[in-house]
C-alpha positions in Angstrom: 93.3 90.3 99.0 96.9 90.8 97.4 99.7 89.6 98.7 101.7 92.0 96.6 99.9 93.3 93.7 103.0 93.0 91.9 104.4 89.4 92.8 105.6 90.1 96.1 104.7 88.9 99.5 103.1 91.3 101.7 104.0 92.4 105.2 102.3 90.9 108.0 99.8 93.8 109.5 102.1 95.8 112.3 100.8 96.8 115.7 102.3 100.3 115.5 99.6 101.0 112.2 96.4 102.1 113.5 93.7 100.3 112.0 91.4 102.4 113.2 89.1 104.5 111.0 90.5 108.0 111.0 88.6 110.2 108.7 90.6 112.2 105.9 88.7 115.1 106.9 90.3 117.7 108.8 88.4 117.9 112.0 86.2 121.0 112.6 88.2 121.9 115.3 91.9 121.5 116.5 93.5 119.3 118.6 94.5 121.8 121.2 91.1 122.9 121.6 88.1 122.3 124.3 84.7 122.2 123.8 81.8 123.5 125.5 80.5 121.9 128.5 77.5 120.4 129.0 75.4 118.2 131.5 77.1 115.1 130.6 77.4 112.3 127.6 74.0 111.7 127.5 71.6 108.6 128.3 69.2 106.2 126.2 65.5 105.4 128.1 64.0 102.3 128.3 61.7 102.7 125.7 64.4 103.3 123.1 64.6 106.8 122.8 67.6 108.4 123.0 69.0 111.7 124.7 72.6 112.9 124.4 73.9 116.0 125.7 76.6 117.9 124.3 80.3 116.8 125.8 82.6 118.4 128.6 85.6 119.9 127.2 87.8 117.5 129.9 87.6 114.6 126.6 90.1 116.8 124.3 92.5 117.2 127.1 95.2 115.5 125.9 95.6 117.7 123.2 96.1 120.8 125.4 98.5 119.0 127.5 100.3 118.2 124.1 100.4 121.9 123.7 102.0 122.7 127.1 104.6 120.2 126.7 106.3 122.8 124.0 109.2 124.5 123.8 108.1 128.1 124.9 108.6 129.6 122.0 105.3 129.7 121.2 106.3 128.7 117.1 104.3 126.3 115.5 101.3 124.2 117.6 101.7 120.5 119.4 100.6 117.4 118.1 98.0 115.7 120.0 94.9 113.4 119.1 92.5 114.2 116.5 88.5 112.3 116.3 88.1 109.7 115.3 85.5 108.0 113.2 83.0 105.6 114.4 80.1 103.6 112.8 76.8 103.9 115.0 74.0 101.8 114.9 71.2 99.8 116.6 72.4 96.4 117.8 70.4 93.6 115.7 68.6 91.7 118.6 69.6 87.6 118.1 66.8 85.6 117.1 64.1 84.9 119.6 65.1 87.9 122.3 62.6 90.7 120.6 60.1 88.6 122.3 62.0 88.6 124.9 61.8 92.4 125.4 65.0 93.5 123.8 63.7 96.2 121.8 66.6 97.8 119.6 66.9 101.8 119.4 65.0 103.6 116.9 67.3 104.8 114.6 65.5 107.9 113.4 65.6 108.7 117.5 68.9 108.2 117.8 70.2 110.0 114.5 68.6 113.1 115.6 69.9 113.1 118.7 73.5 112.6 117.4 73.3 115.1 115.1 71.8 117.7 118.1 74.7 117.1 119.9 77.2 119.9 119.2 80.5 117.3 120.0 79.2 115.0 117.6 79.7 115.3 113.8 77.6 113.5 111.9 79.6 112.9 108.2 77.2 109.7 106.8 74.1 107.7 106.7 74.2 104.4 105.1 70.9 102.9 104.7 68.0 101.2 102.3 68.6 103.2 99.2 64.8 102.1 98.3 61.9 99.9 99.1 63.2 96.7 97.3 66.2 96.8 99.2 64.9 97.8 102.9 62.5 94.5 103.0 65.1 92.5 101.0 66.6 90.9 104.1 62.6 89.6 104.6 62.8 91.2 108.1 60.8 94.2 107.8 63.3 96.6 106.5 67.1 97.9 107.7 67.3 100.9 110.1 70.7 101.5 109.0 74.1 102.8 110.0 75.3 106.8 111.8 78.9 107.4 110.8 80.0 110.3 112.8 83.2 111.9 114.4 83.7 112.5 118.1 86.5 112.0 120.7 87.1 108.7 122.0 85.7 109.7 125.7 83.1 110.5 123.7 82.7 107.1 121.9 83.2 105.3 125.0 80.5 107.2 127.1 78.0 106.5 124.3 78.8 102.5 124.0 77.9 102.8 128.0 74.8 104.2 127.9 73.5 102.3 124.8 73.2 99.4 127.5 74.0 96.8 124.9 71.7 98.0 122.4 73.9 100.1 120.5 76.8 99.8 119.0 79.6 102.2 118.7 82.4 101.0 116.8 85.7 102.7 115.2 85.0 103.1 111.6 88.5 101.1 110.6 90.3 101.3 107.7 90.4 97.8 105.6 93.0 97.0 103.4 93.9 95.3 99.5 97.0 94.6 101.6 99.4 96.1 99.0 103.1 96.5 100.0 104.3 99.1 102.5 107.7 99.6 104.4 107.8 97.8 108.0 108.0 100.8 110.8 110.3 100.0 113.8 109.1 97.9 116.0 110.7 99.8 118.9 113.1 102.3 119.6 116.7 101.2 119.2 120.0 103.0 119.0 121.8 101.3 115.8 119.6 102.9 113.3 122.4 104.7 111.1 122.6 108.6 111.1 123.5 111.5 108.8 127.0 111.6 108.7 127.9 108.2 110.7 128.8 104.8 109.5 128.5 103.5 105.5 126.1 104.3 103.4 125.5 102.4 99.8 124.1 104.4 97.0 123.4 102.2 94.1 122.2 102.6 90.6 119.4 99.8 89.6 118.9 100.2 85.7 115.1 97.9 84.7 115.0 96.6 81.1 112.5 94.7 79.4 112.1 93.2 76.1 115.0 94.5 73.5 116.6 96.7 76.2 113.7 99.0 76.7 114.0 100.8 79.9 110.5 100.0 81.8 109.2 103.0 84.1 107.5 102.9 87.2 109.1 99.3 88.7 109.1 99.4 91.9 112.6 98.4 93.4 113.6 97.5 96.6 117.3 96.9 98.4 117.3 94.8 101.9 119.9 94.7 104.4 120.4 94.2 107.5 118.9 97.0 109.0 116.4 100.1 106.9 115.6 98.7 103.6 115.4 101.4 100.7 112.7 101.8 98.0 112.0 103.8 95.1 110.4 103.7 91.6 112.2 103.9 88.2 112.2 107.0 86.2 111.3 107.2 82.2 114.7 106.0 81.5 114.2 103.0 83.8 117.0 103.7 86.4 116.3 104.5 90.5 119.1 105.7 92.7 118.5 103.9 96.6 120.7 104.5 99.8 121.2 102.2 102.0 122.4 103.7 105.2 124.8 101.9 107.5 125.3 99.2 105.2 127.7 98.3 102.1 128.1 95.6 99.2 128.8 92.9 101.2 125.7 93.3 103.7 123.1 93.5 100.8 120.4 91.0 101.5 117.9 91.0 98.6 117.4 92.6 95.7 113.1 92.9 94.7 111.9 94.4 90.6 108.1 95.0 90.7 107.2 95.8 87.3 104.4 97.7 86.7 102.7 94.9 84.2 103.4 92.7 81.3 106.7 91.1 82.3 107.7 88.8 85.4 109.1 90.5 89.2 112.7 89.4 90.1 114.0 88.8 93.2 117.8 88.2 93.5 119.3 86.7 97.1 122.3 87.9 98.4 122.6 90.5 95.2 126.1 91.5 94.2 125.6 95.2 94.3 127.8 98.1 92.6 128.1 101.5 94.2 131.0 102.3 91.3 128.4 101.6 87.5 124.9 101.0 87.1 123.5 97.8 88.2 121.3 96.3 85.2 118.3 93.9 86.2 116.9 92.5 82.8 112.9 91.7 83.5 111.6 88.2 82.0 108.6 89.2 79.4 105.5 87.0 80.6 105.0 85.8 77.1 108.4 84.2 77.6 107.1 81.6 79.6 105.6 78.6 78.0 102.4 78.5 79.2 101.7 82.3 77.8 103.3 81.8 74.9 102.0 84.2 72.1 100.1 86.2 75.0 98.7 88.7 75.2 97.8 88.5 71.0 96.7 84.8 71.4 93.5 84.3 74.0 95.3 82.1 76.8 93.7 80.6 80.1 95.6 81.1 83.2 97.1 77.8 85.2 94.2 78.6 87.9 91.6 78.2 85.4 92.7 74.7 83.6 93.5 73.8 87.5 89.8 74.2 88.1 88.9 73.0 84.5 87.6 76.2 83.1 88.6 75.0 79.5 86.7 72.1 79.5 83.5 73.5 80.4 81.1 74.1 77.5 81.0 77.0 75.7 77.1 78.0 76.6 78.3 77.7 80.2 78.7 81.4 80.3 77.4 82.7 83.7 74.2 84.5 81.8 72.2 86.0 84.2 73.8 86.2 86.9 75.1 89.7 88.7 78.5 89.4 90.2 79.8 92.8 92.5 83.3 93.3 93.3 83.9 95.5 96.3 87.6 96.5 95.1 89.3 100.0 93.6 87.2 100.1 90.7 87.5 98.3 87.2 89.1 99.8 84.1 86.6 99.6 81.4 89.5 101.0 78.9 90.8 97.6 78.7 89.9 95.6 76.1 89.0 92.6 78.3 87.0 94.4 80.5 85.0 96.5 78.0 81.5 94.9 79.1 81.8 96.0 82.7 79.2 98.5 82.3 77.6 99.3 85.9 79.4 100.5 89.1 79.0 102.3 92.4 82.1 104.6 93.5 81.5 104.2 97.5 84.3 106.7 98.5 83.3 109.5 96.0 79.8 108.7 96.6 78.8 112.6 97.2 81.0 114.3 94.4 81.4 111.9 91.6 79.6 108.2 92.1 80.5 107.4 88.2 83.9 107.5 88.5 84.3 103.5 89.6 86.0 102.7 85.9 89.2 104.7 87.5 91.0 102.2 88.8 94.5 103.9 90.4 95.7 100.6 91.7 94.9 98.1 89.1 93.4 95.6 91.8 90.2 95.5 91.0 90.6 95.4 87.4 92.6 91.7 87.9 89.7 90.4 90.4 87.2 91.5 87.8 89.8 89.9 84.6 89.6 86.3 86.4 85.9 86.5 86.6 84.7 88.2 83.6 87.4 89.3 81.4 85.4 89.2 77.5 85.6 86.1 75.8 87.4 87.8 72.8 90.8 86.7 70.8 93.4 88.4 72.3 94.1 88.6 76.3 92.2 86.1 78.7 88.7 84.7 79.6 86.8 85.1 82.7 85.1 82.2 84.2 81.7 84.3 83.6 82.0 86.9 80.8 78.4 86.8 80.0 77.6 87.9 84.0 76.9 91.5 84.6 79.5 92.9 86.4 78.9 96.0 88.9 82.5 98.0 89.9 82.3 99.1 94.1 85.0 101.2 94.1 85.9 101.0 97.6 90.2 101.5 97.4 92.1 103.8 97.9 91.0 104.5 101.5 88.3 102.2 101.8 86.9 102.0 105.9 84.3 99.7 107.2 81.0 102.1 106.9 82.1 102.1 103.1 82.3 98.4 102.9 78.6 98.4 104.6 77.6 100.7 102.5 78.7 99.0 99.5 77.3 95.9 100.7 73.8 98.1 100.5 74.3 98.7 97.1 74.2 95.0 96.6 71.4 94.4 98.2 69.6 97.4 96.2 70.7 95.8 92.8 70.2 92.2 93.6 73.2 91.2 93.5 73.8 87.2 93.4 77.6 87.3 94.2 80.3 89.8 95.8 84.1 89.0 95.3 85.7 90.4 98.8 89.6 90.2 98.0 90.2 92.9 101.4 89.8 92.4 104.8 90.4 94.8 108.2 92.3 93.8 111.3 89.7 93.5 113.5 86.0 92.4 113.7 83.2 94.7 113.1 80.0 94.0 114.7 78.5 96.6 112.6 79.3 94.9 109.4 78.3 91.4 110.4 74.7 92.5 110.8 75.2 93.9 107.0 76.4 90.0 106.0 74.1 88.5 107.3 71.5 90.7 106.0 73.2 90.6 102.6 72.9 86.7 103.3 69.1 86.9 104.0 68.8 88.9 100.6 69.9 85.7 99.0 73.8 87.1 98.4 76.8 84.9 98.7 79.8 86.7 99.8 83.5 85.0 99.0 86.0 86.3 101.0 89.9 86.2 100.9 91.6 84.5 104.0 94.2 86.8 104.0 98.1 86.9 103.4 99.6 87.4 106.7 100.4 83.9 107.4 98.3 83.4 110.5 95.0 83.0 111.2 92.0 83.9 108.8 91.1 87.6 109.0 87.7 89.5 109.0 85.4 89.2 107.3 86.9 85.9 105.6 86.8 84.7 109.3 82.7 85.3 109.6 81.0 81.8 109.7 78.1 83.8 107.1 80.9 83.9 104.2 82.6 81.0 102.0 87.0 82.0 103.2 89.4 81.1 100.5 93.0 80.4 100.4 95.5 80.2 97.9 97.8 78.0 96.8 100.3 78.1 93.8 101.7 75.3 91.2 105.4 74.7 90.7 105.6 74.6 86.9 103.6 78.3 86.2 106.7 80.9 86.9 110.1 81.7 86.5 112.2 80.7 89.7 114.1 84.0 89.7 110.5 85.9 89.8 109.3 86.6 93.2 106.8 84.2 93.1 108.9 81.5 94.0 109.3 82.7 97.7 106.0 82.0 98.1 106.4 78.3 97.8 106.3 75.9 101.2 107.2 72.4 101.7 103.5 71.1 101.4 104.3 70.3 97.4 102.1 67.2 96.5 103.3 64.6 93.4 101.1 67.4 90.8 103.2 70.0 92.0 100.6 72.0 94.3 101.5 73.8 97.1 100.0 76.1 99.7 101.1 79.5 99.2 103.5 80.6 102.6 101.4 84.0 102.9 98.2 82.4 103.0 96.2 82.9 106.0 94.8 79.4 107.6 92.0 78.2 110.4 89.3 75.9 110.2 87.3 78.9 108.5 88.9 78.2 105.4 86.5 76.7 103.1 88.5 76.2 99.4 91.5 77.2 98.4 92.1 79.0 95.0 95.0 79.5 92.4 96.6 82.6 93.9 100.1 82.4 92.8 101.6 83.9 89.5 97.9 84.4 88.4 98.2 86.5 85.0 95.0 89.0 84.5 94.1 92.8 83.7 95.9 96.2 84.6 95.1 99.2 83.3 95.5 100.9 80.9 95.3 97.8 78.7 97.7 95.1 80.2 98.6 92.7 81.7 100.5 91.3 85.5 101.4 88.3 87.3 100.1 89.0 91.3 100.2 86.9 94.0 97.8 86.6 97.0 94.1 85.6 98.8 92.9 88.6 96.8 94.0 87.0 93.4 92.3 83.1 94.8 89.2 84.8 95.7 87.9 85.7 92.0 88.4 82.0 91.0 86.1 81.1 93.5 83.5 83.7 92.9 84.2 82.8 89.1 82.9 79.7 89.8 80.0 80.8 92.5 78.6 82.5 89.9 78.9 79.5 87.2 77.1 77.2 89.9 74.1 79.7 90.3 73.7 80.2 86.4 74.1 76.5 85.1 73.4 73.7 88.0 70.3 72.1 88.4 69.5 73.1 91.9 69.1 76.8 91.1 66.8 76.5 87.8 63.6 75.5 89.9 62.2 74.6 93.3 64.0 75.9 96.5 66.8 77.3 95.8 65.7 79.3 92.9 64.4 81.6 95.1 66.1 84.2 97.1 67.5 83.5 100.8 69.9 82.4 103.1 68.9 79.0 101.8 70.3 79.5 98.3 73.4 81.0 99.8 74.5 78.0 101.9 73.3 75.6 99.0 75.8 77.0 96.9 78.7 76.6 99.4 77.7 72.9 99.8 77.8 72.8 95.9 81.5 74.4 96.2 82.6 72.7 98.8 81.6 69.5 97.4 83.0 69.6 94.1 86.7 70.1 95.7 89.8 68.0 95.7 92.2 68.0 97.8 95.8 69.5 96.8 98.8 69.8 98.1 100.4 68.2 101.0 98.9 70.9 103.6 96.0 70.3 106.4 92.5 71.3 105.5 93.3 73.9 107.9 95.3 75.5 104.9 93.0 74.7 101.8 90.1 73.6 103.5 88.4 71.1 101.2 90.4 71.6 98.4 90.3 73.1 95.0 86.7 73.6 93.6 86.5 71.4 90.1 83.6 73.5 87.9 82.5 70.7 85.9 81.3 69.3 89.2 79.8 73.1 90.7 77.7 73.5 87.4 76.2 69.4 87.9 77.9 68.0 84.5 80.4 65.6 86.4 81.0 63.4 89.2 79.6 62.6 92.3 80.0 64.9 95.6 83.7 64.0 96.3 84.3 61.7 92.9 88.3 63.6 92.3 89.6 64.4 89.2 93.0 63.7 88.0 95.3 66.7 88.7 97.0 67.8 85.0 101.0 67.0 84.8 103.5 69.3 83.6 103.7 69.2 79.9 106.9 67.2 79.0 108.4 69.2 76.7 108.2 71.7 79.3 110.5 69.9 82.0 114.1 70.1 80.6 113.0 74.2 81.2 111.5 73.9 84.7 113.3 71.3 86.5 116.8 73.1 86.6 114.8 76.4 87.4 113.2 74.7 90.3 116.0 72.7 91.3 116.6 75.0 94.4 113.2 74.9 96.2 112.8 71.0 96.0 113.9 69.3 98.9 115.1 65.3 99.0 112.7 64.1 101.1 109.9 66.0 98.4 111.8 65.0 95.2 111.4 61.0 97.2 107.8 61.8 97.4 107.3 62.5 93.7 108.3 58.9 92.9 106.0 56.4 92.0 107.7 53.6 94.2 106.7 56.0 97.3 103.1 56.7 96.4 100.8 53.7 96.9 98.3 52.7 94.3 97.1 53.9 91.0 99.3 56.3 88.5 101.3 59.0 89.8 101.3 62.1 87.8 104.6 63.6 87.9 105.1 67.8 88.5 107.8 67.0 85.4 105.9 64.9 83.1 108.3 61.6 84.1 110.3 62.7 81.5 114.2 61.3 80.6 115.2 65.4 82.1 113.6 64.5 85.6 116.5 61.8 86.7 118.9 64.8 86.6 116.5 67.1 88.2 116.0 64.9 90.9 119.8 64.1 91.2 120.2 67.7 91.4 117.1 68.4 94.7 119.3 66.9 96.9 122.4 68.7 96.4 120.6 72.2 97.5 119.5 73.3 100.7 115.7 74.3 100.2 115.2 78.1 100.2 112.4 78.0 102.9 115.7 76.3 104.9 118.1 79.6 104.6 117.9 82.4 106.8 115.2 84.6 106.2 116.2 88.5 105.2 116.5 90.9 107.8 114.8 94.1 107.8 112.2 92.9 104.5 108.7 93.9 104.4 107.9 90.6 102.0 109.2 88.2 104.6 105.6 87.8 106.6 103.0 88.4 104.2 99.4 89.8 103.6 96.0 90.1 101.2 
């Protein structure tokens, strides 16, 4: 789940936002309006049959006192609720109470008697798109899942008369957890008005490589009260207003670009209302990790992290079908040109083909870190010979999608699903679909999430492998947004658990999910943050373990099941070291190592050594990073404080580290100053 797509941290998820499942459909009938009466809400037998009646008009009430709340003037019509949309369907008995009498509804009873009920609006079935994938759980086939519209009186009265045997759930929207401005969190009288108090209009100018101006970058200017946002024109300039503020309350300065160079963030900005204010973008080839990319094949830090590059070269994931439930995957990219089967969830009924449009670009840099082509330009996957199926589930993706998408898995066999999303609240509804996906032999890896707090659904579902992210110190520029991300948990290899990262004892792994270089569309490249960006390392990996180790070539756990799925976790979880400084509440155990997960290496918890910055790297890093060190880290880096064995160094040991270190102790640590007022980076998400 991204943090920022772009390099930024996310916002934490707000209480005002409704993450309930609205549909984008206008309703079929306005807000201000009753409808019929009838008997009642309806009842369900003991036998499992259903009867609903149709609704009393009393449920849309609110909407018609909306109405009379108006001016008199009779101009225009009130806003009052809408329907909502709610996923409906037969609770799953747990194991052992069918005997015990607990029958579950008949779904073919109850979707006819939802859809004869004339306050009910049936929009969706989800179920077995065949035979394969209705007995695929091996319990006797799926009865499926109602989506439907209907008041929430309406809702309610139906959850009551299901007596525990149905389940009536809002269809909630679920999120890549992409940037978004905070709302207020109440209402307060210093928010700045036309006409009263300052107001700073500034010029931002982006340039890349050579001066060229760089369209669509996202810029942002806090303060100390409204931030302002906008997006660069084809000249690469953005006008933004801050109201009530001037040059001397400026907070932050933040420069998404759209791909191919490096974000910027600039503290305590010295802003110009008077000339244009230039903010020259970093090209990512610039750094020297990438250098010569995208022309010359590189693997991203994640990758040699994890040991990618020293795997052998028939170690390709053949075999082996990997889905990613994200926005899609844009085949027009060179790296991604093998990606040639797909599902499009959200345009299921008008155009199901069109899941190689990927608006957003997320999708397209999970499925880069898992399968980008093995080719001479760009980078490499961890399984580019897998086949790759596309779930285009973004923009707008809501929980009866995610189900449904989860169906499509189960229909194709999938073996593994890359999950870089996640909703604010549990869904019983699409726990029954894990765990049947489960049965069906499918291991689902999930991103914790970026808000900082505890793991998010689904990552938080004991049926799913949760991953967290960390980050490395040497693998960005310190002026790049990526830097806030950093904590004080840095370790003597320069690991560190990313501050977004969302942590509990469901965290399994952690991943590389800081500065992570892969795939945008049309054909390029970004550096994004987040869970969402960990996540594909992981299922990278998953689906190297299934291909390549021993365990899943014969016997047991070469056969589909729950069995297989759990095996590979053990395999995963096994083959991980521990990083950073942070509690295995925040990595779990560790990062996965793949020349363990695919059996060539090492015992079950034998640990590799960590790789070292390159030394003729440091003179360039250490005064870059000199600002987010702190003394008592820069103490643990030395070899006199770490007992036993050889200490690799996050700057090589090198001559230039005796001045670095000098210089860690004469700045405060930025994760020490005073956070930015107003920012909607500061807390964090997917």
């Amino acid at each position: 789940m991204p943090k920022n797509p772009n390099g930024g941290a996310s916002m934490p998820s707000d209480p005002s936002f409704s993450s309930d499942g609205e549909s984008a459909a206008p309703p079929t009938e306005s807000t201000g309006r009753r409808t019929g009466s009838s008997s009642g809400a309806g009842s369900v037998g003991t036998t499992g049959e259903a009867r609903f009646g149709d609704h009393t008009g009393g449920a849309d009430s609110a909407g018609g006192d909306a109405a009379s709340r108006g001016d008199g003037t009779g101009a225009g019509r009130a806003i009052g609720s809408r329907k909502k949309q709610f996923v409906i369907a037969p609770r799953h008995p747990p194991e052992g109470l069918q005997a015990m009498s607990f029958q579950p509804l008949q779904f073919s009873t109850l979707e006819s008697a939802l859809r004869n009920s004339s306050d009910i609006e049936v929009v969706d079935t989800v179920g077995p798109k065949s035979v394969v994938s209705a007995l695929a759980d091996g319990m006797g086939g799926s009865q499926g899942v109602l989506v439907a519209r209907m008041t929430e009186q309406k809702a309610a009265a139906l959850h009551q008369q299901g007596a525990g045997r149905l389940l009536v759930e809002r269809d909630q929207n679920l999120s890549l957890m992409e940037p978004s401005l905070r709302q207020p969190g109440l209402v307060t009288g210093v928010t700045p008005t036309a006409g009263n108090g300052p107001v700073l209009n500034a010029v931002i100018s982006v340039l890349g490589k050579d001066g060229a101006p760089q369209a669509d970058a996202e810029v942002s200017l806090f303060g100390s009260l409204l931030p302002a946002s906008g997006t660069t024109d084809a000249n690469g300039r953005v006008t933004l207003s801050l109201f009530g503020e001037t040059a001397q309350t400026v907070q932050g300065l933040y420069v998404k670009p759209k791909a191919d160079y490096w974000s910027f963030y600039q503290r305590d900005p010295d802003i110009s209302s008077d000339e244009v204010n230039v903010v020259a973008l970093r090209a990512l080839s610039d750094w020297p990790s990438l250098a010569g990319f995208p022309r010359q094949r590189a693997y991203g830090w994640g990758q040699k992290a994890m040991r990618l590059d020293q795997l052998p070269g028939a170690y390709r994931g053949q075999g082996i079908k990997i889905a990613i439930i994200d926005s899609g995957a844009a085949t027009t990219h060179d790296n991604l040109h093998d990606i040639r089967f797909g599902f499009d969830v959200i345009n299921k009924k008008t155009n199901p083909d069109s899941w190689d449009q990927d608006t957003l670009g997320h999708g397209s840099h999970c499925a880069g870190v898992i399968a980008a082509a093995d080719i001479t330009s760009g980078i490499r996957g961890f399984a580019p010979d897998a086949e790759v199926h596309a779930c285009k589930l973004f923009p707008g993706g809501q929980v009866s999608q995610l189900i449904d998408a989860l169906e499509y898995c189960i229909d194709k066999q999938i073996d593994v699903v890359n999950l870089s999303l996640g909703g604010a609240e549990v869904s019983e509804a699409l726990e029954q679909q894990i765990v049947r996906a489960k049965r069906a032999g499918i291991a689902c890896i999930v991103a914790a999430g970026n808000s900082g707090g505890p793991v998010q659904y689904p990552a938080s579902s004991p049926n799913v492998l949760a991953v967290a992210a960390i980050g490395k110190l040497d693998e960005f520029p310190a002026d790049s947004y990526h830097a806030q991300t950093l904590d004080a948990n840095v370790d003597a290899y320069g690991f560190f658990t990313a501050k977004f990262s969302c942590f509990g004892p469901q965290v399994a792994v952690c991943g590389p999910g800081v500065a992570i270089t892969s795939c945008v569309p049309p054909n390029n490249f970004a550096a994004w943050d987040g869970t969402s960006m960990a996540t594909p390392h992981i299922t990278g990996l998953a689906a190297l373990s299934f291909a390549h180790h021993p365990d899943f070539q014969t016997g047991l756990y070469k056969t589909r099941g729950p069995e297989r799925v759990e095996r590979l976790f053990q395999i995963i979880r096994a083959s991980a070291h521990r990083v950073s400084l942070g509690d295995q509440s925040r990595t779990g155990f560790g990062l996965p190592d793949v020349l363990m997960a695919v059996g060539l290496q090492g015992q079950p918890g034998q640990q590799p050594p960590p790789r070292a910055v390159a030394p003729q790297a440091a003179g360039l890093i250490a005064p870059m990073m000199a600002p987010m060190i702190t003394p008592l880290m820069a103490t643990q880096m030395t070899p006199q404080s770490l007992a036993g064995g050889t200490v690799y160094d996050p700057f090589a040991m090198d001559p230039a580290t005796a001045a670095a270190r000098a210089a860690y102790a004469a700045y405060a640590p930025w994760y020490q100053q005073r956070p930015l007022g107003g920012m909607p980076f500061g807390g964090v998400v997917w």
